[in-house]
Steps between C-alpha positions, in 0.01 A plus 500: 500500500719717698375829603710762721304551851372866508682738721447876550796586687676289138741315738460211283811351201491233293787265624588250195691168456605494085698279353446619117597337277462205710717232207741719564498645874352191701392189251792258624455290176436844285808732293824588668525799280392848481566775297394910489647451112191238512193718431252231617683473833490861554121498341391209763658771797357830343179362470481339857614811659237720272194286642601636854548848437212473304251332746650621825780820449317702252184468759699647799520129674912468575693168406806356634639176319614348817596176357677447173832320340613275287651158566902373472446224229837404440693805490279751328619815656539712212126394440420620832642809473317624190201390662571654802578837339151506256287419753594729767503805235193373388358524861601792586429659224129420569577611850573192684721368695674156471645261762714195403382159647878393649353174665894404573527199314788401325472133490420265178130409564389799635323794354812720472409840563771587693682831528712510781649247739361532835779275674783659342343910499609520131328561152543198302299671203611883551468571129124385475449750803708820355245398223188537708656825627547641100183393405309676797680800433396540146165727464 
């Protein structure tokens, strides 16, 4: 059971690595698609992102989603977009912050997370990031 080390000076946040819903944002072999007209797949995200502001925001303990995305799996970009844009609102409505797991990978037979091209200096996804940047804005 995890328990958050005691601090008086409260220098301490909760640094998290979600993939929720995992069929959708990491299972390789699990859906493609994802929806905000889908009320479970917004459900799945509400409720994930209600546990931590419940257990740690509400109680004064800061959390920063430092890993999060949602794989390439065969051209679902319009998937990843919607997802993208819930789940950052979500977040920050709860006040957190979100950071996109761009592990550079491009390739077939990788796990295509993926934002931007290192070797070329270019966004090969810049809608899915003008999506992280609406949904963070929204309060």
């Amino acid at each position: 059971l995890f328990k958050i080390p005691h601090d008086p000076k409260n220098r301490v946040l909760l640094s998290v690595h979600a993939y929720v819903p995992f069929h959708f944002a990491l299972d390789e072999n699990g859906v493609s698609e994802w929806s905000s007209a889908n009320s479970e797949d917004v459900r799945n995200t509400i409720e994930f992102m209600d546990r931590l502001y419940d257990k740690y925001i509400s109680k004064g303990i800061p959390v920063i989603i430092d890993e999060f995305g949602a794989r390439n799996k065969n051209g679902n970009t319009d998937s990843r977009i919607d997802f993208a844009v819930c789940y950052t609102a979500a977040a920050r409505k709860r006040g957190m912050t979100c950071l996109w797991w761009d592990n550079g990978r491009f390739k077939e037979n990788e796990e295509l997370f993926g934002l931007f091209d290192r070797s070329k200096n270019e966004w090969v996804y810049p809608e899915i990031v003008r999506a992280l940047i609406n949904g963070s804005k929204q309060k």
